[in-house]
C-alpha positions as a Markdown table, in Angstrom:
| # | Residue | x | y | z |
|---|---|---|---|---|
| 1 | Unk | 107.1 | 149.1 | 23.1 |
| 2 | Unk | 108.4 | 147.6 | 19.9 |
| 3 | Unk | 106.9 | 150.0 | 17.8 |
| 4 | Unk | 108.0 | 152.9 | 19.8 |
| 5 | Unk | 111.7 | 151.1 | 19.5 |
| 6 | Unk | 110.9 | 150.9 | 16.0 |
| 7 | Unk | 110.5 | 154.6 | 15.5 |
| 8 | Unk | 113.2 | 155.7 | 17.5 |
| 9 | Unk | 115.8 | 153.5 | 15.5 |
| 10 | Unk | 113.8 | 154.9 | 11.7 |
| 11 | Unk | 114.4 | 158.6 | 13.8 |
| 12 | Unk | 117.8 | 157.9 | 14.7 |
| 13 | Unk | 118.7 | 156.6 | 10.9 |
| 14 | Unk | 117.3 | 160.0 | 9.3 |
| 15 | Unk | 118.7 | 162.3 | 11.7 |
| 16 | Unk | 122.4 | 160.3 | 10.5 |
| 17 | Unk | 121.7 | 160.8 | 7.1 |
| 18 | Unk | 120.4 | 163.7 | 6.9 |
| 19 | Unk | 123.8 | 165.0 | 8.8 |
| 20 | Unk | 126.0 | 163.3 | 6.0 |
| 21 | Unk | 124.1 | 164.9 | 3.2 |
| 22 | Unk | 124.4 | 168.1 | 4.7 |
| 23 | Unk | 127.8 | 167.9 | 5.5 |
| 24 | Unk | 128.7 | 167.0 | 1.9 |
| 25 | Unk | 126.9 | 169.5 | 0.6 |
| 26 | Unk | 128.5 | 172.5 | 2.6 |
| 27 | Unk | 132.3 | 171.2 | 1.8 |
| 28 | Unk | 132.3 | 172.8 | -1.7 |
| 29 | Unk | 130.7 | 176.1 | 0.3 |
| 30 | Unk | 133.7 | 175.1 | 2.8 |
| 31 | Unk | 135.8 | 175.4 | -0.2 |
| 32 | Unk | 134.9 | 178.8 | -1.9 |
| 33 | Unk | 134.8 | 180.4 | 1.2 |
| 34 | Unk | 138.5 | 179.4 | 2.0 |
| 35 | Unk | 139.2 | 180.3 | -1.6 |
| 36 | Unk | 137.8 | 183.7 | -1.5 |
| 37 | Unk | 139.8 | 185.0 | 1.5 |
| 38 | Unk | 142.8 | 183.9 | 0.8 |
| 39 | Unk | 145.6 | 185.6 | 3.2 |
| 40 | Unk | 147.3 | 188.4 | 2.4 |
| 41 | Unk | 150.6 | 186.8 | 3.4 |
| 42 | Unk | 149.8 | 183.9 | 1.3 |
| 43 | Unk | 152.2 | 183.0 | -1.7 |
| 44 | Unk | 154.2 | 180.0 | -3.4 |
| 45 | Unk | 155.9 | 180.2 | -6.9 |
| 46 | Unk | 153.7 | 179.3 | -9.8 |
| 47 | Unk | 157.5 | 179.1 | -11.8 |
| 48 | Unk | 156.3 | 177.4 | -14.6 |
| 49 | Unk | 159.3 | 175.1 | -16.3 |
| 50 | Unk | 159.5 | 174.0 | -19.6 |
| 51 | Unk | 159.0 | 170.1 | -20.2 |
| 52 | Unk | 162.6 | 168.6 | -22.4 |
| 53 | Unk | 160.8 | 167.4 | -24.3 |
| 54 | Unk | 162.3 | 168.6 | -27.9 |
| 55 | Unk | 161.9 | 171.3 | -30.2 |
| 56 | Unk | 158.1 | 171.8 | -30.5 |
| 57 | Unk | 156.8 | 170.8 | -34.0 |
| 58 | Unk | 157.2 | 173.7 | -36.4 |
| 59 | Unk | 153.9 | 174.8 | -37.9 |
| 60 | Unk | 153.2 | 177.4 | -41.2 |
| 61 | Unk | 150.0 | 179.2 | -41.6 |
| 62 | Unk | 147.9 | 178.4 | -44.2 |
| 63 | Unk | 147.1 | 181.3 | -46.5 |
| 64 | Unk | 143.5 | 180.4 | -46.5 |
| 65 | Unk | 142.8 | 181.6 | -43.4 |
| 66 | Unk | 143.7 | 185.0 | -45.0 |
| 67 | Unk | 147.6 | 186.7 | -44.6 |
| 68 | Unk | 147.0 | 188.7 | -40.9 |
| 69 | Unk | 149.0 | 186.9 | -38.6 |
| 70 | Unk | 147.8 | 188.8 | -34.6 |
| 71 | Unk | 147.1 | 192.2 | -35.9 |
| 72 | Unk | 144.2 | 193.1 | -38.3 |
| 73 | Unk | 142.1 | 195.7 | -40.4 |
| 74 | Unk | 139.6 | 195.4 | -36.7 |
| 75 | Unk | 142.0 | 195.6 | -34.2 |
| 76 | Unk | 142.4 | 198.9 | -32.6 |
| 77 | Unk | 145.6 | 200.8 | -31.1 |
| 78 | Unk | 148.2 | 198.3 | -33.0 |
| 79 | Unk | 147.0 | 195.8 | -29.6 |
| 80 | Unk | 147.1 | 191.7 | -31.2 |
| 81 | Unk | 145.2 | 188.6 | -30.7 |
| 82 | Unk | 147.1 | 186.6 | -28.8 |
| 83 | Unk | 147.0 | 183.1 | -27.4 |
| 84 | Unk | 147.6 | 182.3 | -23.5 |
| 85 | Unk | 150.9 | 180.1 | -24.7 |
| 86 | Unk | 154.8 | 180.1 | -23.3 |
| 87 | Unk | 157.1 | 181.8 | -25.7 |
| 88 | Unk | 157.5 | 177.9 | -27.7 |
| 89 | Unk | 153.4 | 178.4 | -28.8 |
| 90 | Unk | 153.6 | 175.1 | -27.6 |
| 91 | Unk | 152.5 | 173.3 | -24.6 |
| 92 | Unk | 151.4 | 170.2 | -22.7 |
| 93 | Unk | 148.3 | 168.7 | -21.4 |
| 94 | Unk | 146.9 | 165.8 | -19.4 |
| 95 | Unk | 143.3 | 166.8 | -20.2 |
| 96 | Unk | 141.0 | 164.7 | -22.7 |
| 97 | Unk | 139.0 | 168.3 | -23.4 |
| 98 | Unk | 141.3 | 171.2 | -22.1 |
| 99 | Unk | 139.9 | 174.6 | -21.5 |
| 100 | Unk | 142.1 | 177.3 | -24.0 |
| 101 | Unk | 142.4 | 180.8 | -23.6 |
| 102 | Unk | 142.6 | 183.2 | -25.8 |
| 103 | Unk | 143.1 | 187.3 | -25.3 |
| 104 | Unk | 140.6 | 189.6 | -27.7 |
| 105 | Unk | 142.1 | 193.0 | -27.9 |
| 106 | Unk | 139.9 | 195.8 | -28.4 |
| 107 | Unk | 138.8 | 196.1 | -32.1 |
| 108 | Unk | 136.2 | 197.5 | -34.4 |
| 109 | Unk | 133.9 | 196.6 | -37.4 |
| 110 | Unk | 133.9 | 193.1 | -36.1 |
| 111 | Unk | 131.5 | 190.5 | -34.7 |
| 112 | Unk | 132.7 | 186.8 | -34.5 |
| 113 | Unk | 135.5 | 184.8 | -34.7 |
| 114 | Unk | 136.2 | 181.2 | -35.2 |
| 115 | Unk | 138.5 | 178.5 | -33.2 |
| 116 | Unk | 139.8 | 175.7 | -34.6 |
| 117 | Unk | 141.5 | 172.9 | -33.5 |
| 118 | Unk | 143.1 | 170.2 | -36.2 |
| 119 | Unk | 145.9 | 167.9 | -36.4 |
| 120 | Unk | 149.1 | 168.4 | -38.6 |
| 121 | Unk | 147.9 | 166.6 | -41.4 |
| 122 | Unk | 145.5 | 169.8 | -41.5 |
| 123 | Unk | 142.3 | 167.5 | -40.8 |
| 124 | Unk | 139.7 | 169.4 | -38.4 |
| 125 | Unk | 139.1 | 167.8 | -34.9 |
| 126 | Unk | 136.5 | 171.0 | -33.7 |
| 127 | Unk | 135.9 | 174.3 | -34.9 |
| 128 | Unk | 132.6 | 176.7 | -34.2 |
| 129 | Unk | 131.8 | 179.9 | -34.7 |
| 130 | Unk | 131.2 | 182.5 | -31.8 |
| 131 | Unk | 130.3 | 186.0 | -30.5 |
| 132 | Unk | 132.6 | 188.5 | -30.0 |
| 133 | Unk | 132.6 | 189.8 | -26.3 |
| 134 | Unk | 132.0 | 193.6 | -26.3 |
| 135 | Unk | 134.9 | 194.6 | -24.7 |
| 136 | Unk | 138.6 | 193.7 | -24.7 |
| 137 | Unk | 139.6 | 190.7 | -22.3 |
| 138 | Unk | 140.8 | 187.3 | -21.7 |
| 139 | Unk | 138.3 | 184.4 | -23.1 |
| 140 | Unk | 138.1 | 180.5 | -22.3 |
| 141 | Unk | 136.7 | 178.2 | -24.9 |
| 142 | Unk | 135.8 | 174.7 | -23.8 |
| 143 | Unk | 136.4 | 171.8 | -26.6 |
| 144 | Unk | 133.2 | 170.1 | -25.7 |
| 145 | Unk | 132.6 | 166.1 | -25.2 |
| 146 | Unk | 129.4 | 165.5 | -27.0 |
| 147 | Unk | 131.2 | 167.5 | -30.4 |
| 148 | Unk | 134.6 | 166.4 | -30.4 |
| 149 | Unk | 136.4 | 163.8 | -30.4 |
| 150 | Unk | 139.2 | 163.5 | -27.5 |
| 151 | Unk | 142.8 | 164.3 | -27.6 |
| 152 | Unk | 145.2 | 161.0 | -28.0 |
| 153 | Unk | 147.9 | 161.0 | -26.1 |
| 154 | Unk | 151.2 | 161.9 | -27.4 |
| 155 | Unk | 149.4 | 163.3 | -30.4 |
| 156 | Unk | 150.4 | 166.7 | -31.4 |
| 157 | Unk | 147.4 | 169.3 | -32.6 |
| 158 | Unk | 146.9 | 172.8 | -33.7 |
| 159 | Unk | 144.6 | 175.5 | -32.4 |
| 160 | Unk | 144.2 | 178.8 | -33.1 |
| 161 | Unk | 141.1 | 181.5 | -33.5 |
| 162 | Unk | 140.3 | 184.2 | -36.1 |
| 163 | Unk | 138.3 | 187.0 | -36.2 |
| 164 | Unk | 135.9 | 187.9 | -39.0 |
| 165 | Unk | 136.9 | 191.7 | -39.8 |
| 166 | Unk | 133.5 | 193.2 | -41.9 |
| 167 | Unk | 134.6 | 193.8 | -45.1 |
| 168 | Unk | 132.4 | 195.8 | -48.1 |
| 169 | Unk | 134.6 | 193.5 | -50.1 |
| 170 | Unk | 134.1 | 190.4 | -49.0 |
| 171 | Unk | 138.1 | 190.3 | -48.4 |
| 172 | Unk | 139.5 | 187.8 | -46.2 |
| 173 | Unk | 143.3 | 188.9 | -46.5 |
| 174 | Unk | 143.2 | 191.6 | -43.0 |
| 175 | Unk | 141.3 | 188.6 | -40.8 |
| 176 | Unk | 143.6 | 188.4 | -37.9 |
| 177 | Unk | 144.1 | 184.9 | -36.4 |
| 178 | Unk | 146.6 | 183.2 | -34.0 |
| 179 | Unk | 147.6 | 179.6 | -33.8 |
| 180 | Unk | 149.5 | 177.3 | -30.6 |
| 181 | Unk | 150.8 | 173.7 | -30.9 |
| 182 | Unk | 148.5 | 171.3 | -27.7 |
| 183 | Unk | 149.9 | 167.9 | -27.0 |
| 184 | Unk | 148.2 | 165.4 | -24.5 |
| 185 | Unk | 150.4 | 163.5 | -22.4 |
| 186 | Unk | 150.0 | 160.8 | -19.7 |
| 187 | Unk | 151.6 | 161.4 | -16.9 |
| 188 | Unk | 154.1 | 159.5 | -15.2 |
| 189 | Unk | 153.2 | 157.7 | -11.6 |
| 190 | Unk | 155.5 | 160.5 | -9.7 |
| 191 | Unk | 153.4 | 163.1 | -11.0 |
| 192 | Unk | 150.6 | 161.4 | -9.6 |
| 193 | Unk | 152.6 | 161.1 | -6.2 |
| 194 | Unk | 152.8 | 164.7 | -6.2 |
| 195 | Unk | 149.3 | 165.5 | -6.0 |
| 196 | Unk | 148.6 | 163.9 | -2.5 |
| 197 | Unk | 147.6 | 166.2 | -0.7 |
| 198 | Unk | 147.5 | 169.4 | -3.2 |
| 199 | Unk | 144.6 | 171.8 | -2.3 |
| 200 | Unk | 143.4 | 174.0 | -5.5 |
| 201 | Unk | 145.6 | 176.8 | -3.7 |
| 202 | Unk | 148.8 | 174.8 | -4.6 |
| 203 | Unk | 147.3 | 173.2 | -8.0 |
| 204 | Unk | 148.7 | 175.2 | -10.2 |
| 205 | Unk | 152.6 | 175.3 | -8.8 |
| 206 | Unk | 152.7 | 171.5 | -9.3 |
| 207 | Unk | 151.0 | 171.9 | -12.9 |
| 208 | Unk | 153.6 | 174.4 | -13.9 |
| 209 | Unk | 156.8 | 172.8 | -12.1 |
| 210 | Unk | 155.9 | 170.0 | -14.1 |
| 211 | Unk | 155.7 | 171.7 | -17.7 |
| 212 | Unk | 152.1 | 170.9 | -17.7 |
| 213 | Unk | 151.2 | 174.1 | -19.1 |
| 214 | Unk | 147.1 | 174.4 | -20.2 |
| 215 | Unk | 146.2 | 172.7 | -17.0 |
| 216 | Unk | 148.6 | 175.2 | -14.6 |
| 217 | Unk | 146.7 | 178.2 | -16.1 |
| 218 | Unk | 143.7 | 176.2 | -16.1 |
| 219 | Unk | 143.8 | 175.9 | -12.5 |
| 220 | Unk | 145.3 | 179.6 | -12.0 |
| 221 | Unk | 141.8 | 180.9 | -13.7 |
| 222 | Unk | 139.9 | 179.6 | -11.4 |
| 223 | Unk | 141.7 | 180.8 | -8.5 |
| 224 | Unk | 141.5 | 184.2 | -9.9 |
| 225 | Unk | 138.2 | 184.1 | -11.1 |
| 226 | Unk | 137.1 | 183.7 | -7.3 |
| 227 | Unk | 139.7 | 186.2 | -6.5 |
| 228 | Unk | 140.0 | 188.8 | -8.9 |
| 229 | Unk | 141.7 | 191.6 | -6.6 |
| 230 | Unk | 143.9 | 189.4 | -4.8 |
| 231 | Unk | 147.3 | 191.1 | -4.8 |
| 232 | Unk | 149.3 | 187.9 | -3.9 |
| 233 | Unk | 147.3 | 185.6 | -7.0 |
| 234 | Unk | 148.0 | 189.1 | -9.3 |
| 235 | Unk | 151.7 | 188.1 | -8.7 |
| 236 | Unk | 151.8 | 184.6 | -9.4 |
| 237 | Unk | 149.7 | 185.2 | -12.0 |
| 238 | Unk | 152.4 | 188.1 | -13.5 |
| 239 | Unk | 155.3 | 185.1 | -12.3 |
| 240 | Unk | 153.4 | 182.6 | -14.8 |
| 241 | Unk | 154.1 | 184.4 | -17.8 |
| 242 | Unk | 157.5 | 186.1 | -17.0 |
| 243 | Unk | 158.5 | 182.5 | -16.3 |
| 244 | Unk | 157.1 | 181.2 | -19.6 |
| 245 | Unk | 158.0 | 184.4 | -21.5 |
| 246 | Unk | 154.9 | 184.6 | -23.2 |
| 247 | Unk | 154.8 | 186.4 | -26.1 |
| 248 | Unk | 152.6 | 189.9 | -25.6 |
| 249 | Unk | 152.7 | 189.1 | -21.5 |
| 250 | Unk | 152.6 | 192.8 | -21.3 |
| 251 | Unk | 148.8 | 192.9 | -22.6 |
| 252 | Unk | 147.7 | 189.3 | -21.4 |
| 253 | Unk | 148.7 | 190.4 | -17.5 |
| 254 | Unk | 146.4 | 193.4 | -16.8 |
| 255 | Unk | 144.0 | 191.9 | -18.9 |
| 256 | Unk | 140.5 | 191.1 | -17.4 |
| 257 | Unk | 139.5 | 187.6 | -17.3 |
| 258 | Unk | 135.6 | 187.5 | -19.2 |
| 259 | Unk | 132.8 | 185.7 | -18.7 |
| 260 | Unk | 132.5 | 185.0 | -22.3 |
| 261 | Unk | 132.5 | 183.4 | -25.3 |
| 262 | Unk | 131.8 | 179.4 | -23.5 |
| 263 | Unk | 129.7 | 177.1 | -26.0 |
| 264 | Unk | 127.2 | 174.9 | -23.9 |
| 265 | Unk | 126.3 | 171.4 | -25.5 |
């Protein structure tokens, strides 16, 4: 009788466990499923506000990156590399290793392109080299861990990318490149107040209603990325940079978001 007591308790005890494991493991299925049938009716403001912060740091490109500022010898149908930034090329972060984005217009004669990151005093943080997509699109590029250093806080850096155009020559001067001012901040203790109870849906409005720009279109990405054709998330989306006034929205809007271009360490 004991050992049969014996079993039934060990029995009992797996069947618990076994419940809680699965039941962990089906909330991030839980999630994506919400995620990807998002109602129609379904919209809040993804307004994004600019921090007062000050007048961003002013910045002048370095001729050794070659004279093409956006536009290039490649780049086809007078379309620019651009930077996901507000209309300042500066913004605000609370991430150690924020995720940047970066719009590729369609080009030619052309096959990598560099990102940089540095601080003001010009000294390189992280930069790598990297494959072209083959078409024209928006493109994320991780800063990763186990190669960089992390952002300081209250630490202002520059980041930009450039693309190698294939000269005969050898010349450097019609490379088109792009640079945006990143600053990590710490938040205050009301900011973290005001993500009690925040679902990823609502993420990005308090990101952006708190000038926090890289991590609001951070966390509008990945909404879209699960929801490509959502008409209400194609809105906020639109809202984001009318809001910010971001300098070439009227290509960075339609554009398609890539699977592309991320380094793995």
């Amino acid at each position: 009788m004991k050992y049969l007591l014996l079993i039934a308790s060990l029995s009992v005890t797996v069947l618990i466990k076994l419940w809680s494991i699965s039941a962990v493991l089906q909330r991030p299925v839980l999630a994506i499923a919400t995620l990807r049938n998002i109602s129609s009716s379904w919209k809040i403001s993804q307004m994004y506000i600019p921090p007062d912060r000050g007048a961003p740091p002013t910045t002048t490109p370095t001729g050794t990156r070659g004279q093409s500022i956006g536009s290039g010898s490649c780049l086809l149908g007078n379309k620019k590399l651009t930077l996901l930034v507000p209309e300042t090329r500066s913004g605000l972060t609370i991430s150690k290793y924020p995720t940047l984005y970066v719009y590729i217009p369609p080009y030619e004669n052309a096959q990598q392109a560099e990102f940089f990151i540095r601080d003001l005093e010009q000294n390189d943080v992280y930069n790598h080299i990297f494959q072209l997509p083959e078409k024209s699109g928006i493109i994320r590029i991780n800063i990763p861990p186990k190669k960089s250093p992390p952002l300081e806080v209250r630490k202002n850096y520059l980041w930009g990318v450039q693309i190698f155009c294939i000269s005969e020559l050898g010349d450097r001067s019609g490379n088109p490149f792009v640079e945006g001012i990143i600053k990590r901040i710490k938040p205050r203790k009301s900011f973290y107040n005001k993500l009690v109870g925040v679902t990823p849906l609502t993420l990005p409005t308090v990101y952006a209603s708190q000038g926090i720009w890289y991590d609001a279109l951070e966390s509008m990405v990945q909404l879209r990325r699960l929801n490509p054709n959502n008409p209400k998330l194609i809105d906020d989306w639109e809202e984001l940079f009318n809001s910010a006034n971001s300098q070439g929205k009227e290509e960075l809007i339609p554009a398609a978001i890539l699977d592309c271009c991320e380094r793995e360490d």
